[in-house]
C-alpha positions in Angstrom: 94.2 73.0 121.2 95.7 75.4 118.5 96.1 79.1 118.8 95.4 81.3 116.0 97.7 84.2 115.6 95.1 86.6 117.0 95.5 84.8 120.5 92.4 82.8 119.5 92.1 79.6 120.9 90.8 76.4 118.7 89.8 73.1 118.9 91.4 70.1 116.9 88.7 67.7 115.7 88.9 64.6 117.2 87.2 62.8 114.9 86.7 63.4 110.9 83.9 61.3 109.4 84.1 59.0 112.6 87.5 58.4 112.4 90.4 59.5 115.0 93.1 61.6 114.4 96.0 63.1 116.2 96.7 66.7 115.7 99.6 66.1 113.6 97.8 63.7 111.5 95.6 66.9 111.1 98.0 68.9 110.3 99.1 66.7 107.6 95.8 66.3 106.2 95.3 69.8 106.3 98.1 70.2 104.1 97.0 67.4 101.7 93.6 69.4 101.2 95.2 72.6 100.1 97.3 70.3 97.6 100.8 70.1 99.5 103.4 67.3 98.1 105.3 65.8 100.5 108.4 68.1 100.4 106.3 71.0 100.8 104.5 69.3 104.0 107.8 68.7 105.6 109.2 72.0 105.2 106.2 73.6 106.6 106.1 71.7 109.5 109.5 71.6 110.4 109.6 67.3 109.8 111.5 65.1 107.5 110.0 63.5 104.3 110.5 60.1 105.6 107.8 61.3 108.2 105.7 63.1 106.4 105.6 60.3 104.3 104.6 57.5 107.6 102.0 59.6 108.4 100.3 59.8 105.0 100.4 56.3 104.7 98.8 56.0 108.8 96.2 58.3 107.5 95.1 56.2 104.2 95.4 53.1 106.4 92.9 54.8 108.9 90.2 55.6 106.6 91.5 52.1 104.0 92.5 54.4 100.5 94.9 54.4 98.5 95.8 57.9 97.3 96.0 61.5 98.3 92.8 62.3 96.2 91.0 59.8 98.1 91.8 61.7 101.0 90.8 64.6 100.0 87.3 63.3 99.5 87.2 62.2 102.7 87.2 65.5 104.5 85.4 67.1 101.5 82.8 65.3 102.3 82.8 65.8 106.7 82.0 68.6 108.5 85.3 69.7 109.4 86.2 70.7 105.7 86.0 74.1 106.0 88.2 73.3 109.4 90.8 71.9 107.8 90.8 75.2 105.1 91.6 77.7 108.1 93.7 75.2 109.6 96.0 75.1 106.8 96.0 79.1 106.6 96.8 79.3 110.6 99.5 76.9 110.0 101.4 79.1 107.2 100.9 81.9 109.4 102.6 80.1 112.2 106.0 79.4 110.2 107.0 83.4 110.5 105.3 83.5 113.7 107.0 80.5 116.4 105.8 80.4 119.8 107.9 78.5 122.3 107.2 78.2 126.2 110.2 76.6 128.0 109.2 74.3 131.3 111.8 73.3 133.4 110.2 69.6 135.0 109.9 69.3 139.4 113.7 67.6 139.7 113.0 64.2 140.0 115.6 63.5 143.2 115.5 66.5 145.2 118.2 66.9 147.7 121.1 65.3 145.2 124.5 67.3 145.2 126.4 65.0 143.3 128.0 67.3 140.6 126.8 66.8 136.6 128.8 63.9 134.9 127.9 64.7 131.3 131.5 64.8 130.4 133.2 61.6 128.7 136.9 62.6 129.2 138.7 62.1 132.3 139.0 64.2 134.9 142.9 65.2 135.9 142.0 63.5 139.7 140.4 60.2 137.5 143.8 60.6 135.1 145.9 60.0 138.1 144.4 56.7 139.0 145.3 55.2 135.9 148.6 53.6 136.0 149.8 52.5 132.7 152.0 49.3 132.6 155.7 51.2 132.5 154.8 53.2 136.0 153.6 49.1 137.2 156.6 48.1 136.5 158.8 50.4 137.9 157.0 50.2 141.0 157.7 46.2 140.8 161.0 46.7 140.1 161.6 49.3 143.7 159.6 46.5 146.0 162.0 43.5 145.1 165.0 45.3 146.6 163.2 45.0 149.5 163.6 41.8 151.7 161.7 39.1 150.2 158.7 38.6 153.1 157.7 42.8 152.5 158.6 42.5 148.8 155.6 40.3 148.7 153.6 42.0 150.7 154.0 44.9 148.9 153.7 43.2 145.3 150.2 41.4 146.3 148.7 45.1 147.9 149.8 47.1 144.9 148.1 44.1 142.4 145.1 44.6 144.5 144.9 48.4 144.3 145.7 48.2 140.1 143.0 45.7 140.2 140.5 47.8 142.2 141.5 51.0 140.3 141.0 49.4 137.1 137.8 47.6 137.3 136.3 51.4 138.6 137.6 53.2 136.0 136.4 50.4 133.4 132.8 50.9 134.9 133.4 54.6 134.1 134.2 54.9 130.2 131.3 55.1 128.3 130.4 52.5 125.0 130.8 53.5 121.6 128.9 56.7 120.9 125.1 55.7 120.3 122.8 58.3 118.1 119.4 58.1 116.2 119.3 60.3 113.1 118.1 63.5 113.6 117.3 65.5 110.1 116.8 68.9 110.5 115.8 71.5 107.3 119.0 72.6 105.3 117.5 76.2 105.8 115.4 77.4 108.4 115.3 81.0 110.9 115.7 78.0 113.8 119.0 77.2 113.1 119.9 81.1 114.4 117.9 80.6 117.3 121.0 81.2 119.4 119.1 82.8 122.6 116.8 79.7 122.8 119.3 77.2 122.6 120.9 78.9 125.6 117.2 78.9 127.5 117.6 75.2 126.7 121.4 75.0 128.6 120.6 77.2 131.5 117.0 74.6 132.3 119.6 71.6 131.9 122.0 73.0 134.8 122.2 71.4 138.3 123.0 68.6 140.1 119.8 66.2 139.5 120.6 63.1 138.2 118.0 63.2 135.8 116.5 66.4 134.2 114.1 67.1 132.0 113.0 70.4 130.0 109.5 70.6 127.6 109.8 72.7 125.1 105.8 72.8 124.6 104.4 75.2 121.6 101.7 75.1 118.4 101.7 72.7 116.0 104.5 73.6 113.2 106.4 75.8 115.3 109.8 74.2 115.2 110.0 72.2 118.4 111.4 68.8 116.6 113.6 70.9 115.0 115.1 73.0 117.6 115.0 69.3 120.0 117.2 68.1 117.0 119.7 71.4 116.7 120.3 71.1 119.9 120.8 67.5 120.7 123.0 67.5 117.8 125.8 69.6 119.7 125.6 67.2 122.9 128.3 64.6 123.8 126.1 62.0 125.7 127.6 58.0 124.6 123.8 57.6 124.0 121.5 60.0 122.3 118.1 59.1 120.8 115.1 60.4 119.9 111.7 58.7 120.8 108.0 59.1 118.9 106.1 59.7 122.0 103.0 60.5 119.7 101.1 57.1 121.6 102.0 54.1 123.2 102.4 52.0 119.8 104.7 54.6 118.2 107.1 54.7 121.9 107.3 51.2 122.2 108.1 50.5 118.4 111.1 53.7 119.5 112.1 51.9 122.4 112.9 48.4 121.0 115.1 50.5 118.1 116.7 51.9 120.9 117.3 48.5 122.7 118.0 46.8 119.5 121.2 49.7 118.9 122.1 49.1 122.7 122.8 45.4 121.9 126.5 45.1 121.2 126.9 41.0 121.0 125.1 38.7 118.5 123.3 36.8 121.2 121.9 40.2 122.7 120.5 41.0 119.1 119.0 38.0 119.3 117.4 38.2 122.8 115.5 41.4 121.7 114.9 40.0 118.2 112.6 37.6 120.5 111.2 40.2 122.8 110.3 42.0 119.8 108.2 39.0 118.9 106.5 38.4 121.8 102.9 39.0 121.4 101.9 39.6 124.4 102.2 43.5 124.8 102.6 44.0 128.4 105.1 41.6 128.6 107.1 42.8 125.5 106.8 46.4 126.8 107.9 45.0 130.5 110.3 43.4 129.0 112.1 45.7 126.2 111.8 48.6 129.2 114.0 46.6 131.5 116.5 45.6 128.8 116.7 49.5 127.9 116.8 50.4 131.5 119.7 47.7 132.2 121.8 49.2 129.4 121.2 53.0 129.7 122.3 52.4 133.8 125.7 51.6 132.6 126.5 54.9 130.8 128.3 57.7 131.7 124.8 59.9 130.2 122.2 59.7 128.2 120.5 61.8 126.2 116.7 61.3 124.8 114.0 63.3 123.6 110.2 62.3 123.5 109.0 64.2 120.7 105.9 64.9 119.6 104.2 64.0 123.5 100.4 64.2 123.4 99.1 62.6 126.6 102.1 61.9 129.7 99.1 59.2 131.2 99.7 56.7 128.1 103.6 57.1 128.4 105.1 57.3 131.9 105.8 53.8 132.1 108.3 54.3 129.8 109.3 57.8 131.4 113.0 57.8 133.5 112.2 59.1 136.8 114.7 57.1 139.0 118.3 57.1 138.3 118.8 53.8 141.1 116.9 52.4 138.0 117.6 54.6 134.4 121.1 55.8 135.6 121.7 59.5 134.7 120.8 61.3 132.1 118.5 64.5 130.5 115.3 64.2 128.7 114.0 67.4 126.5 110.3 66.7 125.4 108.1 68.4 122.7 104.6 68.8 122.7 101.8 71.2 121.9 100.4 71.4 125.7 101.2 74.1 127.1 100.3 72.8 130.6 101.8 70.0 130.3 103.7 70.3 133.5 101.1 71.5 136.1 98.9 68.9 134.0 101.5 65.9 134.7 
């Protein structure tokens, strides 16, 4: 659905000439009909070039041309044509005129007190525990002026409380900082869009382990865009942004995503071979519980499923359980507005 500025509520075609289309394909195409070049296309719908450009080249694969004008022939000659005319009018009308609705997800683990731990510093009670090899030694130094027997003692129950501390405080720092690109226009009235932003941070508070906020609105309104402003000021070790348009575009996210999680040579290699698997439940199985593995040992994570069009064909791949996923926040986009009650 689309929503005229008059509060008038349209259809999307599914289909133009017998061929399928999603409603950003159509939005592209719409743009290409009124004689948009690619620059112009991403600026008006708030995207990068790079995927303005993947989706004109999805759309001339769909209906097998090889140019822009072929395109336009295409819905020239369908019934939607005069469609895709308004549609292209609504959507310059919708660049002054953004419409957000902010969902805040049913926490997935109700009942969870256990306080946020989004931040990668140390805490000052976590600082204590860390003894650094001149406090060791001085402690070594004050047990052997005791008599041999409890100077031994001693020695072998301090090793095993540095060793204890240690290995906990290990499992607590974070990897290397992990982020996806995430372009966003070098002008646009979203990047003052203070008082959302803030919607955004007061959705993400609480104890769950996992939360998740929608940011659900029109087509061209901004929502990749304001997902990417604010991710961009978020400290998460791993932040990345996932094509949740369908299942092919997910998983094709997801194994980038594992494929940047693999730190050693050999684990490059192990997903260089899931990735080849043809079999596509058990590549999807099997990516999933590599990602799954990996995110588990953060601190946080941070990922966004843009562009969401139907939460049946993705919540396999959606973190719901943090025994599983570990913790972490989600923000989605999409254009349903119901997409909560709906899910």
């Amino acid at each position: 659905m689309t929503t005229k500025p008059g509060g008038i509520k349209r259809k999307y075609p599914k289909e133009i000439n017998g061929v399928t289309f999603t409603p950003r394909e159509i939005d592209i195409i719409a743009c290409i009909v009124n004689g948009r070049g690619i620059k112009k296309i991403a600026a008006s719908l708030k995207i990068a070039s790079k995927t303005a450009e993947s989706h004109v080249r999805n759309i001339m694969l769909k209906i097998e041309c090889g140019s822009r004008e072929h395109i336009i022939d295409f819905v020239e000659k369908s019934e939607a044509h005069l469609f895709i005319k308004q549609h292209y009018l609504d959507l310059l009308n919708l660049t002054n005129n953004h419409s957000y609705q902010l969902d805040y997800q049913i926490n997935h683990q109700k009942g969870d007190s256990r306080p946020d731990e989004f931040n990668r510093s140390f805490s000052p009670a976590e600082e204590k525990r860390v003894f650094t090899i001149t406090t060791i030694a001085n402690k070594l130094k004050k047990l052997f002026s005791l008599k041999p027997r409890w100077s031994l003692m001693l020695a072998l129950g301090l090793c095993v409380l540095v060793l204890y501390v240690g290995l906990n405080t290990y499992q607590s720092i974070p990897l290397e900082t992990l982020r996806t690109e995430l372009p966003v226009p070098q002008e646009s009235t979203l990047l003052k869009r203070t008082a959302l932003i803030e919607q955004i941070n007061a959705k993400f508070r609480g104890a769950d382990p996992i939360k998740t906020v929608v940011l659900a609105g029109v087509g061209g309104a901004g929502k990749t865009t304001t997902a990417r402003l604010y991710a961009r000021e978020q400290k998460d070790p791993v932040l990345w942004e996932l094509n949740a348009e369908n299942l092919d575009t997910l998983l094709s996210s997801f194994e980038s995503l594992a494929y940047a999680l693999a730190k050693t040579e050999s684990e490059k290699q192990e997903v260089n071979r899931l990735k080849a698997n043809e079999n596509i439940d058990e590549r999807k199985n099997q990516i999933l519980y590599f990602v799954k593995s990996r995110l588990k040992k953060q601190n946080s994570w941070f990922l966004i499923f843009d562009n969401v069009d139907s939460f049946k064909e993705i919540k396999n791949f959606f973190p719901y359980d943090p025994k599983v996923w570990g913790r972490g926040r989600i923000l989605i986009t999409t254009r349903d507005r119901n997409y909560v009650s709906n899910s």
